[in-house]
C-alpha angles and dihedrals in degrees: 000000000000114000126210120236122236096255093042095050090049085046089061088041102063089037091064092040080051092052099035097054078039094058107032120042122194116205131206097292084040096249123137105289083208093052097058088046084052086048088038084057093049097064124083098209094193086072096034113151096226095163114119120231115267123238085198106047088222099115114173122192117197115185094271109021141015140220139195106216128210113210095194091055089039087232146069117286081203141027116196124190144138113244101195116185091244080076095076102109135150097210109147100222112192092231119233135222131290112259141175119266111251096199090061105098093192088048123243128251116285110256085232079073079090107043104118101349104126093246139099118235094247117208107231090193098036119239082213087065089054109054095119096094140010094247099043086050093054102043088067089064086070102116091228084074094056134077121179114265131177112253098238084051096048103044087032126063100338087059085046089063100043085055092048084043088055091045090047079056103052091038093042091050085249135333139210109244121207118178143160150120126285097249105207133165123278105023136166105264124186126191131048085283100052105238101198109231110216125225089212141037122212129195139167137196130206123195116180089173104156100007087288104117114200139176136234116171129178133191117194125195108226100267152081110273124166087204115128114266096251094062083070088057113131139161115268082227091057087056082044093058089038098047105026082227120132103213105180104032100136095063111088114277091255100049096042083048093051095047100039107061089044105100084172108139096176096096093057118085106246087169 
């Protein structure tokens, strides 16, 4: 039998270790990168389901954006909605009043909840967010839409993230938005229907720009703070535990797994 020398036989084997890294990847998780670019190729990202279970069962879908609303905490535990960059509008809208949510079975909070509370009516899905057009813009002023939220809160750095978020948008060629509180036990309430008042705000951003999805996820303490966005980074898997609440589920098993434990900011732009 021919035998192999020793440097011939070291030779073949640094050719096969070569072809082999050459021709099967491992990512992070140590999955088949090949295989996530197959399931990538698979979604139509144009019809993703990007809507989050419901720990209700109370889903409510408006014309350009959904909630999933919690009777017990008198507002949504999640707000869904795509944010495209052709949104981007400057249209001065006179806003409307506050008014129950006819599509809530159960009824939304009063908006009188709020009269001398001490706290804003805070838009969950911005109306900011929803200028393109008159009746996006009002559907946002549902009080299923709103949680109370302390002014400085709600005009300091929470307002600072739903402006970074518009300008993600405009710069990402469009997002899916998914925001709420953190709708624990035993919170402070306020009005004759008991609105529950987080201690913390939650929101997450998708970006599936060229076919490359990718996570951000924040989670902001109530109140004011002039610290930088990415301090509130967190893993979509940390708001899951938090919540109950699935919020990719619809993504193959692989890829949800892989993003959602990622609580890297580096790769958004926080310039």
């Amino acid at each position: 039998m021919y035998k192999l020398s020793f440097v011939s036989t070291l030779i073949l084997i640094l050719f096969l270790s070569v072809s082999c890294r050459d021709n099967y990847v491992l990512n992070d998780a140590g999955s088949d990168a090949s295989t996530d670019r197959t399931e990538l190729t698979k979604i139509n990202w144009n019809e993703f389901d990007f809507y989050p279970t419901s720990t209700t069962g109370q889903v409510i879908r408006h014309n350009f954006y959904a909630l999933s609303y919690h009777e017990e905490h008198e507002q949504a535990e999640w707000v869904a909605y795509e944010l495209k960059s052709s949104y981007s509008s400057k249209y001065d809208y006179k806003r409307p009043y506050f008014i129950e949510d006819p599509k809530v079975k159960t009824g939304s909070a009063d908006w009188r909840n709020y009269k001398n509370s001490g706290y804003d009516k805070g838009h969950l899905c911005p109306a900011g967010d929803m200028k393109f057009s008159k009746q996006a813009y009002n559907e946002t002023f549902y009080t299923s839409n709103i949680s109370p939220q302390k002014a400085d809160f709600n005009a300091g750095v929470w307002n600072r993230l739903e402006q970074k978020v518009r300008y993600w948008a405009d710069k990402y060629d469009g997002l899916y938005v998914i925001t709420g509180g953190i709708l624990d036990a035993n919170l402070k309430t306020i009005g004759e229907e008991d609105v529950s008042v987080p201690d913390y705000f939650y929101k997450i951003l998708f970006d599936v720009s060229n076919d490359k999805p990718r996570i951000i996820a924040f989670l902001v303490p109530h109140k004011n703070s002039d610290r930088p966005l990415y301090e509130f980074v967190v893993s979509v898997d940390e708001l899951e535990e938090l919540t109950g609440i699935d919020f990719f589920h619809h993504l193959p098993n692989e890829i949800e797994n892989q993003i959602e434990k990622n609580a890297d900011y580096k790769s958004w732009s926080f310039n």
